[in-house]
C-alpha positions in Angstrom: -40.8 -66.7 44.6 -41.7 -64.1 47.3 -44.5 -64.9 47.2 -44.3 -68.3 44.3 -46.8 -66.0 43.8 -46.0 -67.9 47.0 -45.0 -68.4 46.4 -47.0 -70.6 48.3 -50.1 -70.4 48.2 -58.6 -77.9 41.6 -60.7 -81.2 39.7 -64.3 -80.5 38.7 -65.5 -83.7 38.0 -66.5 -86.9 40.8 -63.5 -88.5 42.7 -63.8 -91.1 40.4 -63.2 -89.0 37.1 -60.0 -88.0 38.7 -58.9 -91.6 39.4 -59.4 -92.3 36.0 -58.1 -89.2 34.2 -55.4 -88.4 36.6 -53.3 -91.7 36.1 -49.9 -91.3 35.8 -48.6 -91.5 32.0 -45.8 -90.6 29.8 -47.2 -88.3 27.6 -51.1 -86.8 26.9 -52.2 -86.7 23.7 -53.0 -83.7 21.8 -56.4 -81.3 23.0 -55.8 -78.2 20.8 -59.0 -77.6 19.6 -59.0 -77.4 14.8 -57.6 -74.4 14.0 -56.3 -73.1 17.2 -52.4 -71.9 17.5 -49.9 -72.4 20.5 -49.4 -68.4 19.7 -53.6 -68.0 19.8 -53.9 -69.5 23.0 -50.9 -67.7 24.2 -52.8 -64.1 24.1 -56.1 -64.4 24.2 -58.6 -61.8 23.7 -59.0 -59.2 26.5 -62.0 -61.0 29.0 -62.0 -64.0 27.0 -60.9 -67.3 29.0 -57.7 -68.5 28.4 -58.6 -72.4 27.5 -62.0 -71.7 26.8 -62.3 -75.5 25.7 -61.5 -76.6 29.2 -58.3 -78.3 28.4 -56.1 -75.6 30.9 -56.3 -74.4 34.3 -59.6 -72.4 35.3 -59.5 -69.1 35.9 -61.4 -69.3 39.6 -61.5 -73.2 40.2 -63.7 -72.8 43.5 -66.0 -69.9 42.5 -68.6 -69.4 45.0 -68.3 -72.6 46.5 -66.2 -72.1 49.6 -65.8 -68.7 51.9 -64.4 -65.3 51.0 -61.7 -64.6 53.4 -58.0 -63.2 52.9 -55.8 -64.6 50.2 -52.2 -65.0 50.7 -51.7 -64.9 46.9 -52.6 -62.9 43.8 -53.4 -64.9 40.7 -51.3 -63.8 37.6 -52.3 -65.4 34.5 -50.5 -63.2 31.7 -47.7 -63.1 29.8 -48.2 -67.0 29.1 -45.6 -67.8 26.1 -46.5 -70.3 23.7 -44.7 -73.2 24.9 -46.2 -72.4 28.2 -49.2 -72.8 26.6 -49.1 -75.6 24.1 -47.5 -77.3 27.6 -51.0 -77.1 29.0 -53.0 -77.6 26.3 -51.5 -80.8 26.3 -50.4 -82.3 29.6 -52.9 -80.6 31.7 -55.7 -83.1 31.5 -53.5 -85.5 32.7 -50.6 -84.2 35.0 -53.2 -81.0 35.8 -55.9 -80.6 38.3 -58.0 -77.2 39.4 -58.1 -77.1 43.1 -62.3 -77.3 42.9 -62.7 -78.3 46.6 -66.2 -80.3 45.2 -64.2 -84.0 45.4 -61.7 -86.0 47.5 -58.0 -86.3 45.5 -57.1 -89.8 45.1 -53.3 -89.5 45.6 -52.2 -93.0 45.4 -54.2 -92.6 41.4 -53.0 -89.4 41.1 -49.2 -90.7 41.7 -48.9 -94.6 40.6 -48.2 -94.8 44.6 -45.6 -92.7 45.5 -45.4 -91.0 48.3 -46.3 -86.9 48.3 -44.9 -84.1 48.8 -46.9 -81.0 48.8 -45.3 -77.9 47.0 -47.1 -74.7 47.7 -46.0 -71.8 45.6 -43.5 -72.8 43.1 -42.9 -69.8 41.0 -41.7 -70.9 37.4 -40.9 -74.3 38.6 -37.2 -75.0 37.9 -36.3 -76.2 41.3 -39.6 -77.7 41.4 -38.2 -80.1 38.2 -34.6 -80.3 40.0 -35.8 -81.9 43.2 -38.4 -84.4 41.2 -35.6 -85.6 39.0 -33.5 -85.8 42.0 -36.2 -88.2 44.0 -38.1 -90.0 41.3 -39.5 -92.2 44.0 -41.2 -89.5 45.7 -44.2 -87.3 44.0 -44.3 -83.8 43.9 -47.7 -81.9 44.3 -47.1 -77.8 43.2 -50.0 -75.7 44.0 -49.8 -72.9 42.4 -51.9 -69.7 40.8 -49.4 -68.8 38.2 -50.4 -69.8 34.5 -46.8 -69.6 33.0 -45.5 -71.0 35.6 -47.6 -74.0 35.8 -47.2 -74.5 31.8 -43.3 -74.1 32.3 -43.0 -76.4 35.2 -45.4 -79.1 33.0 -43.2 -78.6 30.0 -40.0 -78.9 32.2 -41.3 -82.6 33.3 -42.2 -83.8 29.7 -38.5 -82.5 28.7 -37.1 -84.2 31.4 -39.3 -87.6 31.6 -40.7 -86.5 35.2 -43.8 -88.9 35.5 -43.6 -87.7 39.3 -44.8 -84.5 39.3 -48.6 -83.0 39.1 -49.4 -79.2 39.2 -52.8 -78.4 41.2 -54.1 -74.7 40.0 -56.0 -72.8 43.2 -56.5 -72.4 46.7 -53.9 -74.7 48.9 -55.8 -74.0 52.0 -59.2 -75.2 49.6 -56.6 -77.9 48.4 -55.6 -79.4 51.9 -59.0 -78.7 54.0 -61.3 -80.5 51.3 -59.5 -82.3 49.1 -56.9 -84.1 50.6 -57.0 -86.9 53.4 -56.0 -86.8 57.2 -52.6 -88.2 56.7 -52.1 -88.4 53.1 -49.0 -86.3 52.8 -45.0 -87.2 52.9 -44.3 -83.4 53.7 -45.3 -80.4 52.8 -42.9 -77.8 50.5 -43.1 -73.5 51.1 -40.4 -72.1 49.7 -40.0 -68.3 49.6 -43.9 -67.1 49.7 -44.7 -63.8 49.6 -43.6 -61.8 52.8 -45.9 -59.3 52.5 -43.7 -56.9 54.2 -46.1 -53.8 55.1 -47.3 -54.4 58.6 -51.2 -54.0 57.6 -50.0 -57.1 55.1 -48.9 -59.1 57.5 -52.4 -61.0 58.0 -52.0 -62.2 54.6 -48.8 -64.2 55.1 -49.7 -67.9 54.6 -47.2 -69.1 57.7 -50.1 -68.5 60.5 -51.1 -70.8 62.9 -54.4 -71.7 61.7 -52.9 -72.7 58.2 -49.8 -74.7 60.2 -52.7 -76.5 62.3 -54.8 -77.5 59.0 -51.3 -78.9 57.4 -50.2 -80.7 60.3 -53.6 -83.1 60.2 -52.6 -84.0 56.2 -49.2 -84.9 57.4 -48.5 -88.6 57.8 -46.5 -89.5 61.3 -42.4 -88.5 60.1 -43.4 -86.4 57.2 -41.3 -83.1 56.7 -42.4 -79.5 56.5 -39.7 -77.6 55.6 -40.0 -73.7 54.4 -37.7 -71.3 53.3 -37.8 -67.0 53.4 -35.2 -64.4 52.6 -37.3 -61.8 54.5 -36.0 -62.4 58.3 -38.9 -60.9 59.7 -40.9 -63.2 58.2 -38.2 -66.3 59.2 -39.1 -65.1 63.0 -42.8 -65.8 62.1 -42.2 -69.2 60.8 -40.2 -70.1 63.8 -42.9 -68.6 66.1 -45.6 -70.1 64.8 -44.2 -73.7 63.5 -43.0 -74.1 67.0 -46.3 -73.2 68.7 -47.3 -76.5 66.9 -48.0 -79.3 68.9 -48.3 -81.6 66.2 -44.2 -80.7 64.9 -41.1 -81.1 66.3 -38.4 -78.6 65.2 -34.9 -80.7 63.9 -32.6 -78.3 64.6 -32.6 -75.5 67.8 -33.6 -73.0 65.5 -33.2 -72.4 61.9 -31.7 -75.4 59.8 -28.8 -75.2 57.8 -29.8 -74.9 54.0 -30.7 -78.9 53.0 -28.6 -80.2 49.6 -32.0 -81.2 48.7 -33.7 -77.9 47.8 -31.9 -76.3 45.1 -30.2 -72.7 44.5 -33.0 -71.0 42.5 -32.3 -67.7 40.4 -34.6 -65.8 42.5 -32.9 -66.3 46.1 -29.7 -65.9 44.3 -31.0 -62.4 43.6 -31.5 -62.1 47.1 -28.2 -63.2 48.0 -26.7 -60.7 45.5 -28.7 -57.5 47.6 -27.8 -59.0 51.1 -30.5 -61.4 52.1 -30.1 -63.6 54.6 -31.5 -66.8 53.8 -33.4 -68.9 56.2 -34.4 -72.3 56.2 -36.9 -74.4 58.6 -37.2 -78.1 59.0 -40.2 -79.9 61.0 -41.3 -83.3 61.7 -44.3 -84.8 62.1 -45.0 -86.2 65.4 -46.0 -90.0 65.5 
């Protein structure tokens, strides 16, 4: 995931639209608009929207309605296959939300509940599926720009009967500053965002304090932040700046060992194979 593009880093109608549509089922029924293919919607014409009938994620969920400012991520919405695609055409009005920032996120609708745990950047979302079956009592939020990705993580919980996971499509700073309440999160998820590596870069790295400080006030008392980079500069970042925050407490006296929790994914086992070193970083909320 460097960066889910990390990486990391969506509902247009009224809070109460996204009670109602957003409750947790087992399946979604069908919303392929007569005559359209799985293969259609898979390459769309150049310009043309990819769900066009509103039944996907949007292209720009926020549009004009919050601040230009540096992005962290880069939205890549090609080479969608068909299964990807059919996956969202389907289960996206119900397990899918665009990250709008126009309405509050009911999470306890959202989730039946459970308790949540934001994901930011969660590439093609096979460890995303991994940890969800392992904890079916916890909730799994990925926020994420990637359209095959999203479809492949949705189509990964349907296989698997994962009623605990939801994919938000957009901003996660839009996401957490407007959308989400003070305290509404069981721990917050960034595995392997981009490291932007270039020093001019560097101010697009999500890890900064100003992003930290926003999380920290949607963490409930307890809740876990844990993050993981194979880019060491960017580990000593994290370190910095997580420990600057007054709000978290560091579990370990530096970097943590690697949890069982979060799973070996294909991409750092790339890393591994060319040398990486692979850091991980576990903080608490403060009650």
């Amino acid at each position: 995931m460097s960066e889910n593009p990390a990486t990391p880093e969506t509902a247009a109608a009224a809070a109460a639209d996204v009670t109602a549509a957003h409750a947790p089922v087992t399946a979604a029924p069908p919303a392929r608009p007569l005559g359209a293919t799985a293969a259609s919607a898979a390459v769309p014409r150049r310009g043309a929207p990819m769900f066009p009938d509103g039944t996907g994620p949007a292209a720009d969920p926020a549009g004009s309605h919050h601040e230009r400012r540096i992005r962290s991520f880069q939205p890549r919405r090609s080479r969608v296959t068909a299964s990807q695609a059919e996956a969202l055409r389907r289960l996206w009005p119900t397990w899918g939300m665009d990250i709008d920032g126009l309405s509050r996120l009911d999470l306890d609708a959202f989730f039946g509940g459970l308790p949540v745990v934001l994901e930011i950047g969660f590439g093609m979302g096979e460890a995303t599926a991994q940890m969800a079956a392992a904890d079916p009592g916890t909730g799994i939020l990925g926020c994420d720009v990637h359209t095959p990705g999203q479809g492949n993580l949705l189509r990964l919980a349907e296989r698997n009967g994962l009623s605990n996971v939801r994919v938000a499509n957009g901003d996660a700073i839009i996401l957490l500053r407007e959308m989400l309440a003070p305290g509404s999160l069981a721990g917050l998820r960034v595995y392997f965002p981009d490291p932007w590596p270039k020093k001019r870069h560097h101010k697009r790295r999500l890890i900064q304090p100003e992003f930290v400080a926003l999380a920290a006030t949607r963490l409930a008392p307890g809740a876990l932040v844990h993050c993981a980079t194979d880019w060491e500069p960017y580990a000593e970042q994290m370190l910095e700046v997580l420990s600057a925050e007054p709000a978290l407490e560091n579990l370990h006296s530096g970097y943590a060992p690697r949890p069982e929790f979060r799973p070996l994914t294909r991409f750092e086992g790339q890393g591994l194979d060319k040398g990486h070193t692979v850091n991980d970083l576990l903080f608490r909320r403060r009650g």
